[in-house]
Short mmCIF file of the C-alpha atoms (twelve columns), coordinates in Angstrom:
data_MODEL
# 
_entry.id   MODEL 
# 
loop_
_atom_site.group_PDB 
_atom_site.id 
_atom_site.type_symbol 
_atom_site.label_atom_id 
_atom_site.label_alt_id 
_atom_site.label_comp_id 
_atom_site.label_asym_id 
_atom_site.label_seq_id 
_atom_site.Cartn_x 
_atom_site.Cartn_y 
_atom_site.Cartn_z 
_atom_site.pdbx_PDB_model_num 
ATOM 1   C CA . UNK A 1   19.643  10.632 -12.587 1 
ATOM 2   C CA . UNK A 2   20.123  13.945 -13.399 1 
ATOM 3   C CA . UNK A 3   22.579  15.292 -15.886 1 
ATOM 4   C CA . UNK A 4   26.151  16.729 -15.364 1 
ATOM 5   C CA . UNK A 5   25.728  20.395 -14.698 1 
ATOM 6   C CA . UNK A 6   27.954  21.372 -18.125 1 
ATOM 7   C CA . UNK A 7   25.316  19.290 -19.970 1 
ATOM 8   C CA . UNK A 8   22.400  21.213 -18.678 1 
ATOM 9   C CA . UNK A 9   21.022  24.830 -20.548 1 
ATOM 10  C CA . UNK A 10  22.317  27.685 -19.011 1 
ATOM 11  C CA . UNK A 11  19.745  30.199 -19.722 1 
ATOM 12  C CA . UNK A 12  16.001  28.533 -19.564 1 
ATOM 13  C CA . UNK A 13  12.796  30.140 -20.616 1 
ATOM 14  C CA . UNK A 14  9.749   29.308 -17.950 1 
ATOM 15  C CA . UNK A 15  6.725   30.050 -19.034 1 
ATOM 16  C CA . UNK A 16  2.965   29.903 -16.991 1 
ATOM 17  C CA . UNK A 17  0.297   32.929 -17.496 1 
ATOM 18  C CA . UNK A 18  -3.048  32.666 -16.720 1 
ATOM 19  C CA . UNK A 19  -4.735  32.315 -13.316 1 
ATOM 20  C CA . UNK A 20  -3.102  33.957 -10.410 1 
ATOM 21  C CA . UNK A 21  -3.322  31.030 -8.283  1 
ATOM 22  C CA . UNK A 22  -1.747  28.722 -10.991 1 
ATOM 23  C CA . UNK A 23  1.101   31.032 -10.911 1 
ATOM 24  C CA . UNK A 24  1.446   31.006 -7.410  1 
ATOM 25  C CA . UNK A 25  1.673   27.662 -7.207  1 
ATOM 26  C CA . UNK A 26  4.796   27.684 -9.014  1 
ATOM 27  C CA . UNK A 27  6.794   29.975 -6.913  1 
ATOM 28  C CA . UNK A 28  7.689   26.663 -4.588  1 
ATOM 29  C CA . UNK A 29  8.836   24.117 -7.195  1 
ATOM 30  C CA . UNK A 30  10.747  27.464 -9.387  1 
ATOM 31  C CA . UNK A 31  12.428  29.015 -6.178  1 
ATOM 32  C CA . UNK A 32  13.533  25.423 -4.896  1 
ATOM 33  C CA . UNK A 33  14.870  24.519 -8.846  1 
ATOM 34  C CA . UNK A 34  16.774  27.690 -8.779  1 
ATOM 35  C CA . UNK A 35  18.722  27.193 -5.741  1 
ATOM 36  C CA . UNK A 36  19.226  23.326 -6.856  1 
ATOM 37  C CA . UNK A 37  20.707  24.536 -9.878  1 
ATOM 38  C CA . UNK A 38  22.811  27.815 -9.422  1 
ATOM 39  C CA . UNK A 39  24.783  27.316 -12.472 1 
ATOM 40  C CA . UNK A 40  21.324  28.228 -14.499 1 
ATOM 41  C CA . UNK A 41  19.418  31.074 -14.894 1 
ATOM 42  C CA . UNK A 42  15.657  30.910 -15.305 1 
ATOM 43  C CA . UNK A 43  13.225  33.370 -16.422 1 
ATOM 44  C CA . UNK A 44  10.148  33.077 -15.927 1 
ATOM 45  C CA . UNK A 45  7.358   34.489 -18.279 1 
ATOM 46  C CA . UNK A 46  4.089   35.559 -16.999 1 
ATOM 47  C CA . UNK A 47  1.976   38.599 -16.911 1 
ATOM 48  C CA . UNK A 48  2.521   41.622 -16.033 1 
ATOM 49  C CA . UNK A 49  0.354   41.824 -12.930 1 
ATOM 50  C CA . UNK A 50  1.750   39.008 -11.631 1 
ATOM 51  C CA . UNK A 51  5.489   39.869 -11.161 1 
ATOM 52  C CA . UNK A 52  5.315   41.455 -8.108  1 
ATOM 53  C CA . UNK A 53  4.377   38.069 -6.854  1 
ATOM 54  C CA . UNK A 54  7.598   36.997 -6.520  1 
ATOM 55  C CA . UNK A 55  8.714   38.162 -3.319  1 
ATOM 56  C CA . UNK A 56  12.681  37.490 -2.022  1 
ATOM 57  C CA . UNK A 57  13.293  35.701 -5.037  1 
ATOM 58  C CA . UNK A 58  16.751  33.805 -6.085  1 
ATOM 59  C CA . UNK A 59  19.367  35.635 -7.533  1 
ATOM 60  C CA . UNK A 60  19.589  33.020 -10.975 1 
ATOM 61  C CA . UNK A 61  15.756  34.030 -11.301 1 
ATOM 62  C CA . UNK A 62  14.653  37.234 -13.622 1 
ATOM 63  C CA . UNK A 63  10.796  37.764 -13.552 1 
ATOM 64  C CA . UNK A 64  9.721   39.282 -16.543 1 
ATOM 65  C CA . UNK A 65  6.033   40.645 -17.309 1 
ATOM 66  C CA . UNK A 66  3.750   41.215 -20.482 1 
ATOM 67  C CA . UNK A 67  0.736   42.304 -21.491 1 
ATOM 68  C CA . UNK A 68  -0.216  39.818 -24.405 1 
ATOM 69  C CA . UNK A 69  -3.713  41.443 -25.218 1 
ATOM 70  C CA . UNK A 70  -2.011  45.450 -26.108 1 
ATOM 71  C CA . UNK A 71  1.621   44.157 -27.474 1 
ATOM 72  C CA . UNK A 72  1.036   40.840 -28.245 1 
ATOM 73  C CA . UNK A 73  -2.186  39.479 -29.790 1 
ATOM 74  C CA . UNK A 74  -1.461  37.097 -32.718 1 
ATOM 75  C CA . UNK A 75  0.499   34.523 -33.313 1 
ATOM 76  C CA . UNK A 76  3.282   35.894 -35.256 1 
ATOM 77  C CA . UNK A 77  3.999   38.673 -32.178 1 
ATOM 78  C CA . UNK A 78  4.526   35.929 -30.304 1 
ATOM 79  C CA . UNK A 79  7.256   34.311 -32.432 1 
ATOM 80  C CA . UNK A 80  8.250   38.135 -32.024 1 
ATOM 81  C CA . UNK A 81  8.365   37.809 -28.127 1 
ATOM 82  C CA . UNK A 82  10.383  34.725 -28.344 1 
ATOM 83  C CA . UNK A 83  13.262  36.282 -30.503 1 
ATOM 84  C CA . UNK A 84  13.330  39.561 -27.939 1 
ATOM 85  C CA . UNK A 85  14.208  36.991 -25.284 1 
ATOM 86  C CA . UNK A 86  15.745  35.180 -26.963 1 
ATOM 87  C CA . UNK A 87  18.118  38.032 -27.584 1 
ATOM 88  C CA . UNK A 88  18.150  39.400 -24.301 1 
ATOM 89  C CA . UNK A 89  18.891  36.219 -22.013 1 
ATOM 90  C CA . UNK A 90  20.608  33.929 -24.175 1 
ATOM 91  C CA . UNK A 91  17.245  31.425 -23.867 1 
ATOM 92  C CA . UNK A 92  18.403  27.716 -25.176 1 
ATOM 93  C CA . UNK A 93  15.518  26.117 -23.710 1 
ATOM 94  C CA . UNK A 94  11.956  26.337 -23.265 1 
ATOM 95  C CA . UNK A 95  10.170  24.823 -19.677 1 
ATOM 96  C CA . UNK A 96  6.333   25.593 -20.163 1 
ATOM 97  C CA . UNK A 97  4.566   24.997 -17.800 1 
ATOM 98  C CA . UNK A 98  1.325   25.845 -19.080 1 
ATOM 99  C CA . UNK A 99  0.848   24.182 -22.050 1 
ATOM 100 C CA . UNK A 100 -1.860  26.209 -24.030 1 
ATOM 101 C CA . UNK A 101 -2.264  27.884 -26.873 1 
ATOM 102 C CA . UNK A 102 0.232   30.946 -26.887 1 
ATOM 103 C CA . UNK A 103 2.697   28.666 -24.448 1 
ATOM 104 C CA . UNK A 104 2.783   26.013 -27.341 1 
ATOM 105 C CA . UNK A 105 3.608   29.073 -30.014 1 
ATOM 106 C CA . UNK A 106 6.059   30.587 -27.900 1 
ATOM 107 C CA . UNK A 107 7.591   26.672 -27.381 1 
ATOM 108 C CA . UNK A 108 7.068   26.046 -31.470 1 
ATOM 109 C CA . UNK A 109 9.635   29.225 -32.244 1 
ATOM 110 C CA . UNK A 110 11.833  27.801 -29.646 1 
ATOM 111 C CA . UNK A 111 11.751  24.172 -31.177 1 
ATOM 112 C CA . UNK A 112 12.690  26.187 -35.220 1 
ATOM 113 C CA . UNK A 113 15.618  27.284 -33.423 1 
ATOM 114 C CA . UNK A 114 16.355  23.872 -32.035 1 
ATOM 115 C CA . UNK A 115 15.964  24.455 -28.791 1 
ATOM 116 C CA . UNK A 116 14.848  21.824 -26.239 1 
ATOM 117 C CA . UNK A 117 11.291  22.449 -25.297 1 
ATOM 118 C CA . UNK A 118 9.735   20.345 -22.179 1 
ATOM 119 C CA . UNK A 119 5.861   20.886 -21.626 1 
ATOM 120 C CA . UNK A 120 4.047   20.153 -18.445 1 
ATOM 121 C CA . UNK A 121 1.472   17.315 -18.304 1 
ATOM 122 C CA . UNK A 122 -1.614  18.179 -17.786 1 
ATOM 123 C CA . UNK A 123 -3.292  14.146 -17.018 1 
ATOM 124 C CA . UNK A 124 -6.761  15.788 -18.456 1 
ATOM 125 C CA . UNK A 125 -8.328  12.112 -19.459 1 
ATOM 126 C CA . UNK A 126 -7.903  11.917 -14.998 1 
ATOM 127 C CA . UNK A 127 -9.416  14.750 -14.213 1 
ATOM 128 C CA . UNK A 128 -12.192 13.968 -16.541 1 
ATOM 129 C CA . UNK A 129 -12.279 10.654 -15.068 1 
ATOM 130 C CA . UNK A 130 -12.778 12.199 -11.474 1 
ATOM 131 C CA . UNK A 131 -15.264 15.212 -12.016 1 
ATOM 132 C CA . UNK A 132 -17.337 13.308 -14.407 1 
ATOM 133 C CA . UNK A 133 -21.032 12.813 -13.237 1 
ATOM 134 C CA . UNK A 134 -21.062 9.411  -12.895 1 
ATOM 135 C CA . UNK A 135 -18.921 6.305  -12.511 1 
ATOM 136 C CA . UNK A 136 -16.387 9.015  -11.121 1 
ATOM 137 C CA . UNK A 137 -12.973 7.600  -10.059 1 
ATOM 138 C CA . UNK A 138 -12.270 9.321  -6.493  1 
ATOM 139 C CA . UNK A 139 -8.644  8.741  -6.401  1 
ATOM 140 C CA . UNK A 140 -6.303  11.666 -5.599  1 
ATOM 141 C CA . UNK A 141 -4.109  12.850 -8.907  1 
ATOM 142 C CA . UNK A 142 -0.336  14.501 -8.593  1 
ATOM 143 C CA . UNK A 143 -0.587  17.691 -7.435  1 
ATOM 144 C CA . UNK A 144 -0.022  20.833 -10.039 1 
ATOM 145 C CA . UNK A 145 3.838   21.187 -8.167  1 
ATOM 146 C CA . UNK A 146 4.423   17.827 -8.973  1 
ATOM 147 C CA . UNK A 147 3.783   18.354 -12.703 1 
ATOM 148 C CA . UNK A 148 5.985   21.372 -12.484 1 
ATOM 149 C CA . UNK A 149 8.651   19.452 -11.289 1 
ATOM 150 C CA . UNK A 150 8.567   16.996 -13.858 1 
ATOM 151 C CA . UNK A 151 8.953   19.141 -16.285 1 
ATOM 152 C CA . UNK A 152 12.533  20.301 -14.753 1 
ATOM 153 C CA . UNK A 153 13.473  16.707 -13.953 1 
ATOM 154 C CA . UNK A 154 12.995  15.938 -17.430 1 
ATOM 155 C CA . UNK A 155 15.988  18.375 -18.646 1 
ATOM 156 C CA . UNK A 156 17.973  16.845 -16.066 1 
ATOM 157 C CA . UNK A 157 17.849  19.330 -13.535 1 
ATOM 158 C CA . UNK A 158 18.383  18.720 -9.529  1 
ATOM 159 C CA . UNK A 159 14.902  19.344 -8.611  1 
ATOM 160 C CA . UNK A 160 15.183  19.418 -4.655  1 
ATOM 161 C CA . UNK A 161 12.116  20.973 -2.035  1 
ATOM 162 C CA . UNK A 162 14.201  24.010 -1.006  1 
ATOM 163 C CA . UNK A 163 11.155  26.552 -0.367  1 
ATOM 164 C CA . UNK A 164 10.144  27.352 3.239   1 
ATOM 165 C CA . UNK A 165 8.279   30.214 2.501   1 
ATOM 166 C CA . UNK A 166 8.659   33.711 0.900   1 
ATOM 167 C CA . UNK A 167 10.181  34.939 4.140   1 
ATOM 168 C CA . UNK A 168 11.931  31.496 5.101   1 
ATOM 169 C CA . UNK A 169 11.172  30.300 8.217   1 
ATOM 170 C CA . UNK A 170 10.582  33.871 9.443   1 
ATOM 171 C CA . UNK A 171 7.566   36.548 8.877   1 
ATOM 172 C CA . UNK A 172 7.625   39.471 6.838   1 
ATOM 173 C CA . UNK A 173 8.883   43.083 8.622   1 
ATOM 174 C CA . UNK A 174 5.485   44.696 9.794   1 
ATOM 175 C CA . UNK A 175 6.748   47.853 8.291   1 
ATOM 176 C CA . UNK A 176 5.603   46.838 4.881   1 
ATOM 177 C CA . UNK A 177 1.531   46.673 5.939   1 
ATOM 178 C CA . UNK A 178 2.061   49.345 8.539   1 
ATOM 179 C CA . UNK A 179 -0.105  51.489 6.232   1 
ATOM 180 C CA . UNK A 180 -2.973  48.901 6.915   1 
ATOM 181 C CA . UNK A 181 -2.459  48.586 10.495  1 
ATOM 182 C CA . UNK A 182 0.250   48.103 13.625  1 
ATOM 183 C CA . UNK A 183 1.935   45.441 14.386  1 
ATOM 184 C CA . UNK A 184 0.595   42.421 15.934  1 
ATOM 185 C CA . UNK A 185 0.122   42.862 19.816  1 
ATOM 186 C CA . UNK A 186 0.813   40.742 22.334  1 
ATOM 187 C CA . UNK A 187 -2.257  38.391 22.910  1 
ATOM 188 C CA . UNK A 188 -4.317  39.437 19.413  1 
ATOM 189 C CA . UNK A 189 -5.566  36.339 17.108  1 
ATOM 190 C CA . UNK A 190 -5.343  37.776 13.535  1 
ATOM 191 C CA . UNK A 191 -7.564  35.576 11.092  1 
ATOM 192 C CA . UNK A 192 -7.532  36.205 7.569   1 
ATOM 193 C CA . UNK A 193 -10.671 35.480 5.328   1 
ATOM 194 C CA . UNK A 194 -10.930 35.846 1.333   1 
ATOM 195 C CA . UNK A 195 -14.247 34.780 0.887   1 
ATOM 196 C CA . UNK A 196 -14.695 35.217 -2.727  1 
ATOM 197 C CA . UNK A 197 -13.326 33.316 -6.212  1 
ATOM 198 C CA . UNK A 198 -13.882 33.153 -9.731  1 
ATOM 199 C CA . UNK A 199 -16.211 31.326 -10.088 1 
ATOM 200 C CA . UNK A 200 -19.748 30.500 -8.169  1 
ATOM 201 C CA . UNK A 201 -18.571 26.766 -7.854  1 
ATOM 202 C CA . UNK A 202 -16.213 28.061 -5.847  1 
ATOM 203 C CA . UNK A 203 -17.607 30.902 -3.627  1 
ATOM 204 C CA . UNK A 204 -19.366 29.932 -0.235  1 
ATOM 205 C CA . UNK A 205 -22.435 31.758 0.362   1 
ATOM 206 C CA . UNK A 206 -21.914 35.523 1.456   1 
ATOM 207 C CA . UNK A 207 -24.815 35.178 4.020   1 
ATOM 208 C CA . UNK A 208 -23.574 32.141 5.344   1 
ATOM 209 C CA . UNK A 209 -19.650 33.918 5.177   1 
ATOM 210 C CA . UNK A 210 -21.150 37.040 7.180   1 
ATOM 211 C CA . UNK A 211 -22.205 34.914 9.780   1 
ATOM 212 C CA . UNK A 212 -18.334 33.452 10.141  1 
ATOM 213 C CA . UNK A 213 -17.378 37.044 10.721  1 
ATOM 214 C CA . UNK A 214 -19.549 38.266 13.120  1 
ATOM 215 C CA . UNK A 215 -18.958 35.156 15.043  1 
ATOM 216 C CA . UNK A 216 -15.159 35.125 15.158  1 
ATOM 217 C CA . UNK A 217 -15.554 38.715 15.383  1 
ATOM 218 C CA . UNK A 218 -16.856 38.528 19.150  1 
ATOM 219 C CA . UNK A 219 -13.612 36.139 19.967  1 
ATOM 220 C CA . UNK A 220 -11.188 37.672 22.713  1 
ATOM 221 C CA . UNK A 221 -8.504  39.100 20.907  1 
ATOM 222 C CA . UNK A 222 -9.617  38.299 16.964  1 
ATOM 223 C CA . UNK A 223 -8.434  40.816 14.613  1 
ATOM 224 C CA . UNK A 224 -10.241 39.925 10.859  1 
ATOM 225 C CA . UNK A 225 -8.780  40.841 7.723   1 
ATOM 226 C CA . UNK A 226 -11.172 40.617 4.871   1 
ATOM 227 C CA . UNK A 227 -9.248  39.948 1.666   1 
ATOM 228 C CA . UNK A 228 -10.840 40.473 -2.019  1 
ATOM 229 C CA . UNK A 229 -11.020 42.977 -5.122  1 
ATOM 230 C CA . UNK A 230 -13.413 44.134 -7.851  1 
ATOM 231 C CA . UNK A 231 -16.362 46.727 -7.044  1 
ATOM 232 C CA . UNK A 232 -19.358 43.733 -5.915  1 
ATOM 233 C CA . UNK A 233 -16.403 42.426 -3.154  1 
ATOM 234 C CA . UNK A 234 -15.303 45.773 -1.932  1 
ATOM 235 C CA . UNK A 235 -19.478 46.484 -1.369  1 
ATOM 236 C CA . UNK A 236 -19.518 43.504 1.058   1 
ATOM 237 C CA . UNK A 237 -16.564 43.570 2.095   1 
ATOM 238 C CA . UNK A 238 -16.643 47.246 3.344   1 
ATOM 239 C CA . UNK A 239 -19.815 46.750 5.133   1 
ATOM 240 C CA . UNK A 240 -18.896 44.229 6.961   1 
ATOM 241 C CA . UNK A 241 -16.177 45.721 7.961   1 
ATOM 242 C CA . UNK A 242 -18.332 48.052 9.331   1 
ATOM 243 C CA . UNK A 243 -20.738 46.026 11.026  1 
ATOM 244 C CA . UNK A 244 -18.303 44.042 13.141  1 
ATOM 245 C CA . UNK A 245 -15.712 44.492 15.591  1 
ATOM 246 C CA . UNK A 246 -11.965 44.154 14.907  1 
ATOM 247 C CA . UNK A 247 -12.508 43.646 11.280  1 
ATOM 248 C CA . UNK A 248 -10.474 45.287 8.530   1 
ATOM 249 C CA . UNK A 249 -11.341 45.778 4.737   1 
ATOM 250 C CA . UNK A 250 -7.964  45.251 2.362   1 
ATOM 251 C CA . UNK A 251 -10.487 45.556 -0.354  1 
ATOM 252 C CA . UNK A 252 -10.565 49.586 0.084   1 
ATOM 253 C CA . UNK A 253 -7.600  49.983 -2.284  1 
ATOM 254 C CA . UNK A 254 -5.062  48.234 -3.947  1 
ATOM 255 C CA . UNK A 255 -2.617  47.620 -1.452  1 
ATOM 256 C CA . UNK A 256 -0.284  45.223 -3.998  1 
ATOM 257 C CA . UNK A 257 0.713   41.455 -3.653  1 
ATOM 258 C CA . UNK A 258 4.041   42.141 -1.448  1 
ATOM 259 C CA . UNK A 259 1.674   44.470 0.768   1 
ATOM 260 C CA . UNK A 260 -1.111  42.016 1.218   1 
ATOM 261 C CA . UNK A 261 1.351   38.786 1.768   1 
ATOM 262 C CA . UNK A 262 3.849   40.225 4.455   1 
ATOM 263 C CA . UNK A 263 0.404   40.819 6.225   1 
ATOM 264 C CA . UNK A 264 -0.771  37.729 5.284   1 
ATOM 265 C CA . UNK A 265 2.624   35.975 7.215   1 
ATOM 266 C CA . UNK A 266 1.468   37.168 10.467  1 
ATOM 267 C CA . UNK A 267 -1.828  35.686 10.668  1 
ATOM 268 C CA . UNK A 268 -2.455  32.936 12.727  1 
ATOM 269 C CA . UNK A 269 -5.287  31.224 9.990   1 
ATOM 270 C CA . UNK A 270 -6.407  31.886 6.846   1 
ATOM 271 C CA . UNK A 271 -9.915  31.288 5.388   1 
ATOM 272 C CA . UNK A 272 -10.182 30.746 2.075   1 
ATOM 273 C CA . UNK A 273 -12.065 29.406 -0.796  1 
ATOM 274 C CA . UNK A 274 -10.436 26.943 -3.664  1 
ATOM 275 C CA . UNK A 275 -8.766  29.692 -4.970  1 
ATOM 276 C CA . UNK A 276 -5.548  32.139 -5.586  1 
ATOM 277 C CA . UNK A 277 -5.685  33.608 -1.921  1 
ATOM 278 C CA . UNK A 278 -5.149  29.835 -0.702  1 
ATOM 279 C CA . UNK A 279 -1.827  29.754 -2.591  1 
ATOM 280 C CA . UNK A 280 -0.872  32.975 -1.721  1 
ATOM 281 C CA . UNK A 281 -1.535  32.214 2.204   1 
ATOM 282 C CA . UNK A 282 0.680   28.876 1.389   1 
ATOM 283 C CA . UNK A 283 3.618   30.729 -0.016  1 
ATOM 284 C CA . UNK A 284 3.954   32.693 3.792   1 
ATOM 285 C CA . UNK A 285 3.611   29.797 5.477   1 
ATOM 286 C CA . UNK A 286 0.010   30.606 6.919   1 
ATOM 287 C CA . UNK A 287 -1.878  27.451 7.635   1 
ATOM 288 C CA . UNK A 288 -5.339  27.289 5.472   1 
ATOM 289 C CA . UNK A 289 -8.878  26.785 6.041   1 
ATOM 290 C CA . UNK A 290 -10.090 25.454 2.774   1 
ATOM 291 C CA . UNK A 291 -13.835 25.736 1.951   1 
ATOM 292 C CA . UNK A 292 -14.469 23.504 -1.527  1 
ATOM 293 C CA . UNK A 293 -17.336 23.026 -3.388  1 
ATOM 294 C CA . UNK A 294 -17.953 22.135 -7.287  1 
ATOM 295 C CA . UNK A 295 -14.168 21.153 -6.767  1 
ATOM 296 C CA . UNK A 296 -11.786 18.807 -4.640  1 
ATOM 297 C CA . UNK A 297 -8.339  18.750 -3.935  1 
ATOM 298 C CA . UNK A 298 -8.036  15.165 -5.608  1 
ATOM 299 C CA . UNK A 299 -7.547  17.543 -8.752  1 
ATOM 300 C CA . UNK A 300 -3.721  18.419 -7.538  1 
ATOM 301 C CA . UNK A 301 -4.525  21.690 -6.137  1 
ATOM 302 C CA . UNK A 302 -4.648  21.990 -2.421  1 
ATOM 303 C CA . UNK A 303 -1.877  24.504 -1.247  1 
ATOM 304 C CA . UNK A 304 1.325   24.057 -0.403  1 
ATOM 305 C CA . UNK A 305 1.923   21.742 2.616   1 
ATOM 306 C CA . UNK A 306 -1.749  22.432 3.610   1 
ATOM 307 C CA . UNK A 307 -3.327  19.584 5.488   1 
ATOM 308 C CA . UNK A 308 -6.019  17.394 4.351   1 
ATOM 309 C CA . UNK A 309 -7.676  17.781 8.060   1 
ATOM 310 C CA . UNK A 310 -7.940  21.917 7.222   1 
ATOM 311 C CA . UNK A 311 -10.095 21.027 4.131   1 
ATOM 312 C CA . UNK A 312 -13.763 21.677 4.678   1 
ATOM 313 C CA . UNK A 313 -16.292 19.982 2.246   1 
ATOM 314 C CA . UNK A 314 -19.150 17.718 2.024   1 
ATOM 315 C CA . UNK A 315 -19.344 13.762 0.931   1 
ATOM 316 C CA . UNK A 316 -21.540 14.552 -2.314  1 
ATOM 317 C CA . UNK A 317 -21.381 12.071 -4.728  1 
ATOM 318 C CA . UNK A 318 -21.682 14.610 -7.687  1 
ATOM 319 C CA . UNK A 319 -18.310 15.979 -5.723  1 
ATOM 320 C CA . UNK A 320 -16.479 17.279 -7.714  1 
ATOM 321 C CA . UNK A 321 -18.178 18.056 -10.527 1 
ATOM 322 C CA . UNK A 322 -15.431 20.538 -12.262 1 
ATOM 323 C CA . UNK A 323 -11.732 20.968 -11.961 1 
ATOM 324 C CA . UNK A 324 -12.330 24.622 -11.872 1 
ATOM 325 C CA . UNK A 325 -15.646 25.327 -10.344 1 
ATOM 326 C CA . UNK A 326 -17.224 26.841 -13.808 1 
ATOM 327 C CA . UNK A 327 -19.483 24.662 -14.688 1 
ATOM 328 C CA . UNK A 328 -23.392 25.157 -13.519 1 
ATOM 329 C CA . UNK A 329 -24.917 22.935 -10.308 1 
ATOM 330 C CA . UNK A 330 -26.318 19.988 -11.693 1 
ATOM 331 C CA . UNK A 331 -28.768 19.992 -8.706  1 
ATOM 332 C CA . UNK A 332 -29.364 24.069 -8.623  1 
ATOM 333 C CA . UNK A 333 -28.936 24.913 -5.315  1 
ATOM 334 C CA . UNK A 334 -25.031 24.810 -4.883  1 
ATOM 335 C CA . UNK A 335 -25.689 22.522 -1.660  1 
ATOM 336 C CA . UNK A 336 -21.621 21.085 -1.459  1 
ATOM 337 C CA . UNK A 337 -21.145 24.865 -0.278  1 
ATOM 338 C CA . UNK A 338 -25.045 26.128 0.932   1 
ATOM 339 C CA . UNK A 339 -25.052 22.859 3.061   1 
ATOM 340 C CA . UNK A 340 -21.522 23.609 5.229   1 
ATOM 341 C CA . UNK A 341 -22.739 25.491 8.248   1 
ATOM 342 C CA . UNK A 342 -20.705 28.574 9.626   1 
ATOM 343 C CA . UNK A 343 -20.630 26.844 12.644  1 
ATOM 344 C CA . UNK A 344 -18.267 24.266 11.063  1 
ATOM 345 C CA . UNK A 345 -16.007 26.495 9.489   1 
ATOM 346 C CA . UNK A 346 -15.854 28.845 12.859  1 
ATOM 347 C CA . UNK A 347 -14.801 25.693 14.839  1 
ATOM 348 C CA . UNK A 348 -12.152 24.721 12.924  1 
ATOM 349 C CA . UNK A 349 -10.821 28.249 13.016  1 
ATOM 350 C CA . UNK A 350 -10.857 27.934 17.064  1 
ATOM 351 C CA . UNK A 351 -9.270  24.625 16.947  1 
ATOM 352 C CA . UNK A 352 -6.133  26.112 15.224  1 
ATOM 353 C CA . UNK A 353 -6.084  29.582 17.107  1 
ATOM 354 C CA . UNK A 354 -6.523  28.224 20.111  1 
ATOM 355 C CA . UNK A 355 -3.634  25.370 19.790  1 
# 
């Protein structure tokens, strides 16, 4: 059971950096411990270009950003970061929710001090166990949320599902992506597609993507927002834009997370990869398309409330071959993604627009 609130910490470091996606994925279980535990103030260590991420937060939650590589590169700086917090907030206990290197020194200068430190579990020797190449064992692990809120149960802390969405139960006020287009009008389908990841495990064909677009582009009423960044994304992304009907490029310029996610709330579907713009779509409440390849959502990372029936993949039995999708195709030709056809992907987006 969990603790009597004057037993808990008052002022508790929560740490996760890294991938974008990770991050996002902790917005649900961090908003919902907030508002479970009022009496406590969190903050919540990431980087820098990942603050604006959290949208609407709760008022016992302060966001805080660094850049590691330019302020703090060794070790010792970050024993230096920990006693500026430390300062600042009041920190007498660590959450980490990470659990790597810089996490674990950041957690160590915590632990001199005698603070309580808690540190997520990652259940590697499972994941192993499931992405190895053979003898796999395809059983589905705790998701990533779960193992956040583990971490908070273990201090004691109420940890209760009290996250609807970034906007609640509502959508975002059009006003905020009204430099990227009107509001939604009556009768329009607005699909969202982010066709691109990190890594090539991950990333369905952009032949076979194109081919989505221009057919959902010729639906009555589709509007198509094509979500991505970098130079080689904004290529494709423009020119497709440009080929088709009623599809937009967000890949132009950087419109910002806030920008990109109130726009995000009004689509009707979103078509993603394994990857951060699944989590982001999640966080508004947007129900998700999945494409997976090299990976599977046994690992603990479909989005949030996402169904199992949105997930498109193929029964390989080298599937999954990588928690993250980095590792090279065994085979060479990338078939768990080459061998789903558009036409599978464009029918399940019809089956949920047209519900």
């Amino acid at each position: 059971m969990p603790k009597s609130e004057g037993r808990l910490p008052r002022n508790v470091l929560v740490m996760r950096f890294s991938a974008l996606g990770d991050v996002a994925m902790t917005i649900p279980v961090v908003y919902s411990v907030c508002r479970s535990n009022p009496s406590t103030r969190f903050i919540f260590l990431t980087r820098k270009s990942q603050v604006p991420l959290f949208v609407n937060a709760p008022a016992n939650l302060v966001v805080t950003g660094v850049d590691f590589k330019h302020d703090y590169p060794h070790v010792t700086d970050l024993w230096r970061l920990f006693s500026q917090l430390k300062k600042e907030y009041g920190i007498d206990a660590i959450a980490d929710l990470h659990g790597v290197i810089r996490s674990y020194a950041i957690s160590l200068a915590g632990i001199v001090r005698g603070l309580k430190v808690h540190t997520i579990r990652k259940g590697r020797r499972h994941k192993r166990a499931l992405t190895r190449p053979r003898n796999k064992v395809m059983l589905p692990l705790i998701s990533s949320r779960a193992r956040y809120r583990e971490v908070f149960y273990r201090f004691g802390f109420a940890v209760e599902d009290r996250f609807d969405g970034l906007y609640g139960t509502d959508k975002a006020d059009p006003a905020i992506f009204a430099s990227i287009t009107a509001p939604k009008a009556p009768g329009e389908k607005w699909i969202g597609i982010a066709p691109f990841a990190k890594h090539k495990g991950k990333i369905y064909p952009p032949d076979l993507m194109e081919k989505v677009v221009e057919e959902l582009s010729q639906l009555p009423g589709a509007r198509i927002f094509l979500f991505g960044g970098g130079e080689e994304e904004r290529e494709i992304l423009g020119r497709w834009a440009e080929a088709y009907p009623g599809v937009t490029s967000l890949a132009d310029k950087k419109h910002g997370f806030p920008v990109e996610m109130a726009l995000q709330s009004h689509l009707d579907t979103m078509v993603t990869m394994d990857s951060a713009n699944m989590h982001l779509a999640s966080l508004v409440g947007v129900r998700v398309v999945s494409i997976w390849g090299a990976t599977h959502s046994y690992c603990g990372f479909k989005g949030y409330r996402q169904k199992e029936s949105d997930i498109i993949q193929l029964p390989m039995t080298c599937r999954p071959c990588s928690v993250f999708g980095n590792k090279p195709c065994a085979r060479g030709d990338y078939h768990c993604l080459r061998g789903i056809s558009p036409q599978q992907i464009v029918k399940k987006v019809k089956s949920i627009i047209d519900a």
